[in-house]
BALOBA-1460 file (C-alpha; in Angstrom, 3 decimals):
// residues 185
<rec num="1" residu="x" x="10.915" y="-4.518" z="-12.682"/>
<rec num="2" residu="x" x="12.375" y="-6.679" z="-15.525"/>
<rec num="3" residu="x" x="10.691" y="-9.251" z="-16.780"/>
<rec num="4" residu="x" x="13.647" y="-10.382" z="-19.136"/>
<rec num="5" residu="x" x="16.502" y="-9.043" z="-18.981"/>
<rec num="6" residu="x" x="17.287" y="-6.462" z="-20.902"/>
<rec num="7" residu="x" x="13.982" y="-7.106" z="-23.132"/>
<rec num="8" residu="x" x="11.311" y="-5.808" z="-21.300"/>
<rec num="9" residu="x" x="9.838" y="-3.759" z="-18.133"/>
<rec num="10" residu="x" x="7.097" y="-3.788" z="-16.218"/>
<rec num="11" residu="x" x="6.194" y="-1.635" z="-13.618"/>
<rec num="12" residu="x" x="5.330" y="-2.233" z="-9.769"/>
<rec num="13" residu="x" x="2.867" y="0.215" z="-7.943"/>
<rec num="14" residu="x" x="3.121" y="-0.034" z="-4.091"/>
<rec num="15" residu="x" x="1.368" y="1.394" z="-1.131"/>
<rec num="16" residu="x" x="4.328" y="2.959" z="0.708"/>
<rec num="17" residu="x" x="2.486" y="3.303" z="3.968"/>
<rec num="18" residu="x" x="1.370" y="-0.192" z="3.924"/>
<rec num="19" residu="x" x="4.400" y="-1.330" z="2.073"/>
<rec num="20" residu="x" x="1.856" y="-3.388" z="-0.038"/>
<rec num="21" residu="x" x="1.862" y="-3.931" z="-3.665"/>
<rec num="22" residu="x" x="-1.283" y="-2.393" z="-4.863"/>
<rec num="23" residu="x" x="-1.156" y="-2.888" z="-9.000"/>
<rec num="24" residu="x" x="1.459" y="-4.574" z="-11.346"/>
<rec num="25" residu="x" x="1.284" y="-3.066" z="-15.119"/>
<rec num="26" residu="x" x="2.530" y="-4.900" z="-17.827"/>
<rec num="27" residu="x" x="5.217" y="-2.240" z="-19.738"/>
<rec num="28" residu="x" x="6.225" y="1.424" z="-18.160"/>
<rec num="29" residu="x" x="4.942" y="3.004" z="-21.210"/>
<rec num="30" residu="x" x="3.399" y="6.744" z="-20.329"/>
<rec num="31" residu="x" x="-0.318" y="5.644" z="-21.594"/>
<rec num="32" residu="x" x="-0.102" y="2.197" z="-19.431"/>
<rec num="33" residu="x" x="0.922" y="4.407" z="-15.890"/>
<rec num="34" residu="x" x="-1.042" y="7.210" z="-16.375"/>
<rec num="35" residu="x" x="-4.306" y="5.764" z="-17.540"/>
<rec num="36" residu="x" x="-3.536" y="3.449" z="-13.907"/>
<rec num="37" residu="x" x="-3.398" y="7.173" z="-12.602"/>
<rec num="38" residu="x" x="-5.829" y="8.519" z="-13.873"/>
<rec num="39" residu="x" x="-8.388" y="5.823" z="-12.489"/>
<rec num="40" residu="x" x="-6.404" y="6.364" z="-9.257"/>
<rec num="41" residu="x" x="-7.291" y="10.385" z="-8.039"/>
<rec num="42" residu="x" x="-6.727" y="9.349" z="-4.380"/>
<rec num="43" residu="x" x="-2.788" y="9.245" z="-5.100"/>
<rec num="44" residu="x" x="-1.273" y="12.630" z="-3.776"/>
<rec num="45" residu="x" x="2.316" y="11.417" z="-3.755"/>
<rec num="46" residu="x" x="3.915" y="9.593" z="-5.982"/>
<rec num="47" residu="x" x="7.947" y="7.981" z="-6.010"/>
<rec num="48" residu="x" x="9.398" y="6.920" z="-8.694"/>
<rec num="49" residu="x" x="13.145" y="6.581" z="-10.405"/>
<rec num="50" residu="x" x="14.687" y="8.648" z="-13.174"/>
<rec num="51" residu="x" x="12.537" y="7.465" z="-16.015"/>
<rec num="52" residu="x" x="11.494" y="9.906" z="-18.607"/>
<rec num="53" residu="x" x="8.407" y="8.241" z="-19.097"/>
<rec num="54" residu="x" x="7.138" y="7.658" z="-15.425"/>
<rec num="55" residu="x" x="7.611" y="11.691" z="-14.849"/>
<rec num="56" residu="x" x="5.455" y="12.493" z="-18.339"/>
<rec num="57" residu="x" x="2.407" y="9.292" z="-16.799"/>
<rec num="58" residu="x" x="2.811" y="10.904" z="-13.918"/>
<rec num="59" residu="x" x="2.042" y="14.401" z="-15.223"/>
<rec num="60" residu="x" x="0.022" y="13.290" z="-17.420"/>
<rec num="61" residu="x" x="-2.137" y="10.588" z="-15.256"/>
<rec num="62" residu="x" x="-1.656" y="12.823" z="-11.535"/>
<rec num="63" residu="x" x="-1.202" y="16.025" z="-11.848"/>
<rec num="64" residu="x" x="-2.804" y="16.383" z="-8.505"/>
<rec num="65" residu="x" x="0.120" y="14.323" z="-7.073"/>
<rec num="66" residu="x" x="3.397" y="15.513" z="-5.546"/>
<rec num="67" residu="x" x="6.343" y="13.663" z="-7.536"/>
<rec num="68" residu="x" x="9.403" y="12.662" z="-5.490"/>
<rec num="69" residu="x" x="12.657" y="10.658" z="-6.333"/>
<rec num="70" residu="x" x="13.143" y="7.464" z="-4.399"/>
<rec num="71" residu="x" x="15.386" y="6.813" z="-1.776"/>
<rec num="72" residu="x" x="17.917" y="4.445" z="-3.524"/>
<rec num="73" residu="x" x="18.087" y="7.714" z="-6.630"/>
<rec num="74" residu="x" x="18.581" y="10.502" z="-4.016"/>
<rec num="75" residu="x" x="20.915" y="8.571" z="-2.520"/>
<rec num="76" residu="x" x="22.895" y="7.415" z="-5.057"/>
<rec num="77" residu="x" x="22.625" y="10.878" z="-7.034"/>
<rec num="78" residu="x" x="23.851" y="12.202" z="-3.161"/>
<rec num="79" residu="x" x="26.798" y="9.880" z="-2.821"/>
<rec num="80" residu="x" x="27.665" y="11.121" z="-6.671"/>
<rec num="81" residu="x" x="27.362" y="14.548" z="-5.685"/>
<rec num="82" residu="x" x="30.088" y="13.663" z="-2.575"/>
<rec num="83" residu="x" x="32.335" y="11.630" z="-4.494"/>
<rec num="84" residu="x" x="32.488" y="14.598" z="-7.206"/>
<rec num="85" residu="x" x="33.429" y="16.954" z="-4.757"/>
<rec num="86" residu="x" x="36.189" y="14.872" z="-2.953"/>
<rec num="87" residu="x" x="37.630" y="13.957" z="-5.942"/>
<rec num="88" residu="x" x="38.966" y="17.226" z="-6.184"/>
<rec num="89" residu="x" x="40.585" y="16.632" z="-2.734"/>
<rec num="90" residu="x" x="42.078" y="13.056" z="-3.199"/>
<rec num="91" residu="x" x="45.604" y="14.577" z="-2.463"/>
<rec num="92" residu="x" x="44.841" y="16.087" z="0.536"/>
<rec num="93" residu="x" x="42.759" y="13.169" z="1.833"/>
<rec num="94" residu="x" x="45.715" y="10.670" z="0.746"/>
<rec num="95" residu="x" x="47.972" y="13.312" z="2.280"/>
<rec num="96" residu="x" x="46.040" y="13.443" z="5.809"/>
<rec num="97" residu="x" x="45.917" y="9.681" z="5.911"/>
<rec num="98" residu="x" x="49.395" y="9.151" z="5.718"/>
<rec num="99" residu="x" x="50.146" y="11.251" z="8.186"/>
<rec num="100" residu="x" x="48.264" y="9.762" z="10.836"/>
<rec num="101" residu="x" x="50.587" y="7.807" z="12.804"/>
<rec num="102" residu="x" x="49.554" y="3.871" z="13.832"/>
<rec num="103" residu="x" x="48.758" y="4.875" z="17.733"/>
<rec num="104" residu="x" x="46.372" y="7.943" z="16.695"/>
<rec num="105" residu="x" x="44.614" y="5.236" z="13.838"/>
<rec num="106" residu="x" x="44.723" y="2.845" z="16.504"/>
<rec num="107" residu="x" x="42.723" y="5.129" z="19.394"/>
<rec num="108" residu="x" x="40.468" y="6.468" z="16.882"/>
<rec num="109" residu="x" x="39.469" y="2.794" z="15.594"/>
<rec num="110" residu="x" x="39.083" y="2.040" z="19.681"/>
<rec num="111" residu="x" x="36.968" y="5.434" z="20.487"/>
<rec num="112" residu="x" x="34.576" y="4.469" z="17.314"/>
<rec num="113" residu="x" x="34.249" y="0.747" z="18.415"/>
<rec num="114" residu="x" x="33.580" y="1.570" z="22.032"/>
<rec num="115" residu="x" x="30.665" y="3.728" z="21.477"/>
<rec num="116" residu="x" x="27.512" y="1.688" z="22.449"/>
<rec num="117" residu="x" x="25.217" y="0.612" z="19.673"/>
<rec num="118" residu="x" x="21.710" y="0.183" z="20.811"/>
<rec num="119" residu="x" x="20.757" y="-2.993" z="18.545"/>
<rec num="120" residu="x" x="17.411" y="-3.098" z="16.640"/>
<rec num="121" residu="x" x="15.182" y="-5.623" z="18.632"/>
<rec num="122" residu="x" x="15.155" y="-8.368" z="15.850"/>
<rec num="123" residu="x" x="15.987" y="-11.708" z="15.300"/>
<rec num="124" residu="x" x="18.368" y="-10.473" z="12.980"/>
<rec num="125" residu="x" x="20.151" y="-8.632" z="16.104"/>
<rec num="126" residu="x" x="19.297" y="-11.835" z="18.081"/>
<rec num="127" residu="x" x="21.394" y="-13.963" z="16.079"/>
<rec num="128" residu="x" x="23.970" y="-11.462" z="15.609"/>
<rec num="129" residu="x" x="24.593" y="-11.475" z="19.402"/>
<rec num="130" residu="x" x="24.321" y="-14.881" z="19.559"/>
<rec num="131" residu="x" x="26.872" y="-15.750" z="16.907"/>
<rec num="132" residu="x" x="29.356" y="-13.412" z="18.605"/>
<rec num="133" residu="x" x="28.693" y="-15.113" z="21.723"/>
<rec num="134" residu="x" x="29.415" y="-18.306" z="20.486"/>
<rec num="135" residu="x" x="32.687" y="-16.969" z="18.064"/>
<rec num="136" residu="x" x="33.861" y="-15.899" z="21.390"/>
<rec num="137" residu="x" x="33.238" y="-18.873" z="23.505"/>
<rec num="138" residu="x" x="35.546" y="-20.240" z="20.618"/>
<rec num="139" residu="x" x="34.611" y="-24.020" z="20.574"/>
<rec num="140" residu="x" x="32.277" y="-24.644" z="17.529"/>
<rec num="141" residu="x" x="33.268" y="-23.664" z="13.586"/>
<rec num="142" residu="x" x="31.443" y="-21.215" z="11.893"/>
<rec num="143" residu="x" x="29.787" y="-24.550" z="9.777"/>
<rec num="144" residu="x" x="28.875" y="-25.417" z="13.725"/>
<rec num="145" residu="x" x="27.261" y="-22.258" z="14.662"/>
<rec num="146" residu="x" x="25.563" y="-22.132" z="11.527"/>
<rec num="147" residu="x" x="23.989" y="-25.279" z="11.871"/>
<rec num="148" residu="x" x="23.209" y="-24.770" z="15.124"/>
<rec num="149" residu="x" x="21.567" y="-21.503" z="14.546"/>
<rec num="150" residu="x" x="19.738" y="-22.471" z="11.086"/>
<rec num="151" residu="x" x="21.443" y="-20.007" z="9.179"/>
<rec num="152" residu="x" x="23.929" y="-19.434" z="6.207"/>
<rec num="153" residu="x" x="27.198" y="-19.971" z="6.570"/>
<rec num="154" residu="x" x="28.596" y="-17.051" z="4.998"/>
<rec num="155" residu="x" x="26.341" y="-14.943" z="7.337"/>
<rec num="156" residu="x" x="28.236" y="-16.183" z="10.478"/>
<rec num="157" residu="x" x="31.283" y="-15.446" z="8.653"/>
<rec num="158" residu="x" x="30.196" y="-12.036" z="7.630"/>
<rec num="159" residu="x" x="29.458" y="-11.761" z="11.873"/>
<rec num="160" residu="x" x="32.083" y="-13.019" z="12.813"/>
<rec num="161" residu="x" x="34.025" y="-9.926" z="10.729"/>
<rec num="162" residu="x" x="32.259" y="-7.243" z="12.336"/>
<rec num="163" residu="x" x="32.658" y="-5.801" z="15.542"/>
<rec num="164" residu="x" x="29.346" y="-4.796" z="16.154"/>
<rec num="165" residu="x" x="25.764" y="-4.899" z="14.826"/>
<rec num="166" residu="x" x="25.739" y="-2.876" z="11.356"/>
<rec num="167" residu="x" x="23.562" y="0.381" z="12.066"/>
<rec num="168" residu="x" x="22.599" y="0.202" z="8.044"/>
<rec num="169" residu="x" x="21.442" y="-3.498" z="8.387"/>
<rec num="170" residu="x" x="18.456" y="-4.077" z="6.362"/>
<rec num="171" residu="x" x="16.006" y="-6.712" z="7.434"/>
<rec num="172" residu="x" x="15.219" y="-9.036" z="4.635"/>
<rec num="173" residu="x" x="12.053" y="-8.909" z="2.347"/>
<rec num="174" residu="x" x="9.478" y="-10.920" z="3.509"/>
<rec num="175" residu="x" x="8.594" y="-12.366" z="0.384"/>
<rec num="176" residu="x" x="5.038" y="-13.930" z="1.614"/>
<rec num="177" residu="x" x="3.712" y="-10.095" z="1.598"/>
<rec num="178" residu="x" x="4.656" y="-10.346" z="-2.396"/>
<rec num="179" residu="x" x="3.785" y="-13.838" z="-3.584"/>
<rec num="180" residu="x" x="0.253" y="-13.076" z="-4.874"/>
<rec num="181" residu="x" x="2.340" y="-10.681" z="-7.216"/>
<rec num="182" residu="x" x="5.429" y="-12.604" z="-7.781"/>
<rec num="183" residu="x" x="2.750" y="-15.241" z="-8.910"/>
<rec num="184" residu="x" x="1.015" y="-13.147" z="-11.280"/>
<rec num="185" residu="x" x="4.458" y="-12.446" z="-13.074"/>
């Protein structure tokens, strides 16, 4: 987490069953993290980025725990790994795409868009619905429906784009869960 910048990090230690901060540290330097660790022998798994230094604290403040790369680093290291390899297929792929005709682009697009999507039961999906109810009622602006709804404008538009409810949709961060922490920064 950077405090500044470019100047200086600090580093964020979170329960990720609870999802609940549990500790923030001041600097990611190996003594700071590991002696944290070290007071900490309950930890059996730890997550972390790329950093040199959180693998030597964590090796040197857990050796007891199990260290694993993150979600966003495996998956960015995975779409790396994917993008390497199709690079060395570019003119085939261009090739293929060209020579699918309009109708056969046309029935795939229809066969993808007609599969049903069962939508997450929140009020993110709520709205989502609702929105594309009212875009297709077709009487009120998307200023209107935002209005109407409470929410941000380029939101409806972004709905109003899609055909249906994004299966990767992230909820927001509910930042009240935080604040004691965000305070303390």
């Amino acid at each position: 987490m950077a405090f500044k910048k470019q100047v200086s990090y600090g580093t964020i230690l979170v329960n990720l069953e609870t999802r609940q901060p549990i500790a923030l540290l001041h600097d990611r330097k190996v003594e700071t993290v590991s002696k944290w660790l070290l007071a900490h022998p309950e930890i059996k798994i730890i997550t972390r980025d790329r950093s040199s230094s959180y693998v030597s604290a964590a090796a040197k403040g857990a050796h007891q725990a199990e260290q694993i790369s993150d979600k966003w680093h495996l998956l960015d290291n995975l779409s790396a790994v994917i993008r390497s390899y199709l690079e060395g297929y570019k003119s085939d792929i261009r090739t293929v795409c060209e020579n699918i005709s309009a109708n056969e682009h046309e029935k795939l697009k229809s066969t993808l868009l007609s599969q049903k999507i069962e939508l997450p039961d929140t009020k993110y999906s709520a709205l989502f619905k609702k929105v594309k109810e009212l875009q297709k009622e077709g009487k009120l602006s998307q200023r209107t429906i935002a209005k109407e709804l409470g929410i941000n404008r380029d939101a409806v538009g972004r709905y109003f784009k899609l055909d249906a409810y994004p299966r990767n949709f992230s909820e927001p961060i509910d930042e009240k869960k935080y604040s004691s922490f965000i305070r303390k920064i």
